[in-house]
N, C-alpha and C positions, 0 to 999 in steps of 0.2 A: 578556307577559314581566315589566312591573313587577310585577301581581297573583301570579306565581310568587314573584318576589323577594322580594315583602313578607311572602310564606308563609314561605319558609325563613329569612327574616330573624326572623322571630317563634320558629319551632320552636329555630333557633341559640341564639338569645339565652334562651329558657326551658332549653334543656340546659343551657347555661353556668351560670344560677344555681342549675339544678338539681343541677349538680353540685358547686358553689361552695356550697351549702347544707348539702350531705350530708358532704363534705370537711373543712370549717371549723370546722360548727356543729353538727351533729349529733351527740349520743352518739350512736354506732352499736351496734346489733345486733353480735353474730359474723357472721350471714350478709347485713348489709348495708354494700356498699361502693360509692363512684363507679366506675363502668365506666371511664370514661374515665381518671383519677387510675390506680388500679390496673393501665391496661394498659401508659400510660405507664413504670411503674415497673420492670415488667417487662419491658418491651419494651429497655430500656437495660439494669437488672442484670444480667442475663446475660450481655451482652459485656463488661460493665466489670470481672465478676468473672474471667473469661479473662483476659483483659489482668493483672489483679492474681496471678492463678498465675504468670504469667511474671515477677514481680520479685523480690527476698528480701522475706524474712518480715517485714522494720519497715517498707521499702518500700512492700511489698501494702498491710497495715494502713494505711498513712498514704492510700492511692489510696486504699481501700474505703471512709475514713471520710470523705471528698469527700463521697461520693455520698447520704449525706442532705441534708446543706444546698441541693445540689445541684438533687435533685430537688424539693425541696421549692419553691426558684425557677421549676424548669421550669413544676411544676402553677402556682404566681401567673399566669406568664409564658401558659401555655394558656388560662387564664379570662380572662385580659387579653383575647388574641389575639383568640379565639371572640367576646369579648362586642363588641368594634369591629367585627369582620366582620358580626354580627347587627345593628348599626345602621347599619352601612354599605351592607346590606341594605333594609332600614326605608327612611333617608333615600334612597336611588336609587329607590325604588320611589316615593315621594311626589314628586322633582323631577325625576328623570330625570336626562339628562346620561351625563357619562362616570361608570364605575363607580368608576374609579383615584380621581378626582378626590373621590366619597363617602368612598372610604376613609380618604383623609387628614385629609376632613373628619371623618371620625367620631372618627379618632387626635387631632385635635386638640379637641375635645369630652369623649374619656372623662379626657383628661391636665390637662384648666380650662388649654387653652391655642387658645382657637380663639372667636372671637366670632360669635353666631349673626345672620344676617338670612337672610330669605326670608319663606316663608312660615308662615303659622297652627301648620300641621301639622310645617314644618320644626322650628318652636321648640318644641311639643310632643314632637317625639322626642328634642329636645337637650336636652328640661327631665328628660327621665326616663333621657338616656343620663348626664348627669351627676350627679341624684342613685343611681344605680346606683354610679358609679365611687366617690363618696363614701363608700358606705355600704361596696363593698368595703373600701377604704381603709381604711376606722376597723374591720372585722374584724378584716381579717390587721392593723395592730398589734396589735389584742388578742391574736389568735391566738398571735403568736411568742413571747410571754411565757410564753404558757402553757404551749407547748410545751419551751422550754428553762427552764422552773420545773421541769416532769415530770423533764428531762432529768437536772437539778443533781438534784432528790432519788434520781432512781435509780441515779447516779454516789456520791452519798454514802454509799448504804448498800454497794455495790460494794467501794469503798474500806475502810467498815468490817470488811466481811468476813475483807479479805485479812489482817487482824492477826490474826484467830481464826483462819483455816482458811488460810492460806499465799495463794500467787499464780503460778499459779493454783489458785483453791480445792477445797481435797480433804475429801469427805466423812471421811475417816478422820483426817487433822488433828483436827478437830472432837468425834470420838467418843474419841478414846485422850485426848484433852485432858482430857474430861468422864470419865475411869475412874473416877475418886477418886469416890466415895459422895457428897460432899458437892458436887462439881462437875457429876453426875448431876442434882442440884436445880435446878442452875442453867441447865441445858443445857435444860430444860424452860420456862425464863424466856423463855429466849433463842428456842425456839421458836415462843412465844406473838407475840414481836414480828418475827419474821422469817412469821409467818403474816401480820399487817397489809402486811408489805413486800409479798409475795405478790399481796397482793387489789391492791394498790393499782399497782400494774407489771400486773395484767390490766388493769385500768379504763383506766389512761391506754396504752397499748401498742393495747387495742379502742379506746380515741376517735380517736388519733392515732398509726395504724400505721408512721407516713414514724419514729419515733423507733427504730422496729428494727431501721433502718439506721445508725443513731447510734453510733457505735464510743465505746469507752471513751479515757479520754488512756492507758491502758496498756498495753501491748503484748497480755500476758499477762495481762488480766483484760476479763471481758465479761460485759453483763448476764444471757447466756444461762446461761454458767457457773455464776453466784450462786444462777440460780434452780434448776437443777439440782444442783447441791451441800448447799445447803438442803432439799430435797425428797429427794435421798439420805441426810440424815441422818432427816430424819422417818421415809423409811421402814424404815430400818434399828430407829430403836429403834421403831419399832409391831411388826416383825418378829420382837425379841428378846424384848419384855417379853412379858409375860401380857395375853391381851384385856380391853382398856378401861383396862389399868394407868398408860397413857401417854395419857390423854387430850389433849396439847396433841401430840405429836409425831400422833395421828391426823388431827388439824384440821392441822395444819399440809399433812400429806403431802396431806389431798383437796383445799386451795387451792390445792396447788402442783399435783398432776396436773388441778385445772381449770386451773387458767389455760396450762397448756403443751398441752392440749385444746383449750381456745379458741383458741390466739395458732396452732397446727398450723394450725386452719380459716380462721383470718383471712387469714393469707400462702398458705394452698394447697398446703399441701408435703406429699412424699409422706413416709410414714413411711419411717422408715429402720431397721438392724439395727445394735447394736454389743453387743460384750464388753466391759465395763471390769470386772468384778468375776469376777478369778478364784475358784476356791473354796478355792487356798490365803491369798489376800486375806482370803476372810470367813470363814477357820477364823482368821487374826491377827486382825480384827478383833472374831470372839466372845468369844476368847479373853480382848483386852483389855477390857472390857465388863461380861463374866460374871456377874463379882462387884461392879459397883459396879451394875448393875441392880435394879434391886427386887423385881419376880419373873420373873426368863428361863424361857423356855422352853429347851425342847432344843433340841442343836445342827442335827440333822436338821431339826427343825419349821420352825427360824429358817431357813434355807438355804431351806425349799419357801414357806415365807410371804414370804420375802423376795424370792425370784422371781417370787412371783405378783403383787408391789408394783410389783415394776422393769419388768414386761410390761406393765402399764396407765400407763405414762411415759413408758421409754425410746427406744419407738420414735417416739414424738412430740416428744421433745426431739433426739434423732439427726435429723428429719428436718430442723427448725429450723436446725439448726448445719452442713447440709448446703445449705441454701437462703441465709444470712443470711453463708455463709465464716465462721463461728465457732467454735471450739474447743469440745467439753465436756470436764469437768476428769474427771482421774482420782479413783477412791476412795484410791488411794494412790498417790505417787508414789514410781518405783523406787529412787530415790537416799536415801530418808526412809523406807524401812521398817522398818530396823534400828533407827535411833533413837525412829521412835511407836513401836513395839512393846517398846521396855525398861521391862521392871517389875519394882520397884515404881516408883512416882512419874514418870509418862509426861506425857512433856514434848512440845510441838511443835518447839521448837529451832528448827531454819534454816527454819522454814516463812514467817515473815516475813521474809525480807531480801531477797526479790530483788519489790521491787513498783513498778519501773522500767520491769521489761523491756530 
């Protein structure tokens, strides 16, 4: 029976860092994740999100946004758990006795709150149960910093969005904004660095997935939104201009459809189906465009290229915002189309003022 013990004490305690390694410390692959961590995750989101349908909408949001911190304590809280039961293991199987009684010892060993006597072998497991808890320790604080540094920069550029493109943000804010010839230049700036945002929300999003549950402080804005709003306007102007005329708007769109590629496979979700782009939308929207373009294409061309852009996205961004309870933004919103669509001299107007929620 002890020789069983010491068995499972050993395979415990290796899951545990094994999974504490792959979790913490690992940059991960897309298709490598802790089993354990992950199923955790899931096993809770789903009821929480239920629960969160049944409140109002600032309600829900404020429940939903619990649940990354949340779980992020649960997974501490399991590798804690896991790794005292693996020496509690260990130690019973080398002195025997009651198993309760290892337990506690082992609890008071992984927390430097428990003084060791016995034997040889006692003090050797106590020597390695405490430098384990140590070395966890000194991770996760590294760890939290780093996650909520990720956290503050992808809130940051969030926020900036909402001044250019409304709240929640609309690919068509952005594009009527840009009509003028010379704001077209710039609209090209702007997509060079919101391709950096892009890369850099895959990278940390793949190391540390638990941040996808991180809700924004605004009601009505979420990382998900940004990154498909962004990636709606890429592909809108690779759609309008002439091929290769937009070189920054093509790099932009294929960073943006990797990474809502990857982050679909990372979380597991299935695709999903949505309409946001009528075709009386993106006759207002070519329209407004047209002539501040450099070289469009026809109207038809743009409409069949433009759909074949949104097919290799949308259904992986729908599926995110169905899995995550997150909104994606309209290309226009109904109350604002009257006003992006006056020309000449097309303005965003009330697109900034409601970034409260």
């Amino acid at each position: 029976m002890r020789i069983v013990a010491a068995v499972l004490g050993v395979i415990v305690i290796a899951l545990m860092l094994a999974e504490f390694f792959v979790t913490f410390m690992l940059p991960r692959r897309v298709r490598r994740d802790p089993r354990i961590a992950r199923g955790l995750i899931r096993l809770f989101w789903r009821p929480w999100r239920v629960i969160a349908r049944q409140l109002s909408a600032s309600s829900a949001d404020t429940f939903l946004g619990l649940f990354g911190p949340l779980a992020l304590l649960s997974e501490l809280l399991t590798w804690t758990v896991g790794l005292i039961l693996g020496f509690a293991l260990l130690e019973y199987a080398a002195v025997g006795g009651g198993f309760g009684h290892g337990l506690l010892f082992s609890s008071g060993l992984f927390l430097n709150a428990e003084a060791v006597s016995g034997s040889t072998a006692v003090h050797l497991i106590a020597l390695v149960e405490a430098a384990v808890a140590i070395g966890v320790l000194f991770i996760v604080i590294g760890y939290l910093p780093a996650v909520y540094g990720s956290f503050s920069r992808r809130e940051t550029a969030v926020s900036q969005l909402a001044t250019r493109a409304g709240s929640p943000p609309a690919a068509g804010a952005i594009l009527c904004r840009a009509a003028q010839r010379e704001r077209w230049r710039e609209l090209e700036r702007d997509l060079q660095g919101w391709e950096e945002w892009a890369a850099e929300l895959m990278e940390t999003h793949l190391s540390y997935p638990i941040l996808g549950y991180y809700r924004s402080q605004h009601v009505n804005q979420n990382w998900l939104a940004a990154l498909t709003a962004m990636v709606d306007v890429a592909a809108f102007v690779t759609a309008v201009e002439a091929e290769g005329e937009s070189e920054p708007a093509e790099l932009t769109f294929s960073i943006g459809r990797h990474a809502l590629a990857d982050l679909a496979l990372q979380y597991r979700v299935r695709y999903g189906h949505a309409e946001r782009l009528s075709d009386a939308d993106f006759d207002r929207l070519y329209d407004a465009v047209e002539e501040a373009a450099s070289r469009p294409v026809g109207r038809e061309e743009a409409r069949r290229r433009l759909n074949e852009l949104r097919g290799a996205y949308e259904p992986k961004a729908q599926g995110l915002a169905e899995w995550l309870a997150l909104e994606l933004p309209p290309w226009l919103r109904a109350e604002d189309k009257d006003e992006l669509m006056r020309l000449p001299g097309v303005r965003v107007g009330g697109y900034g003022r409601d970034l409260v929620g």
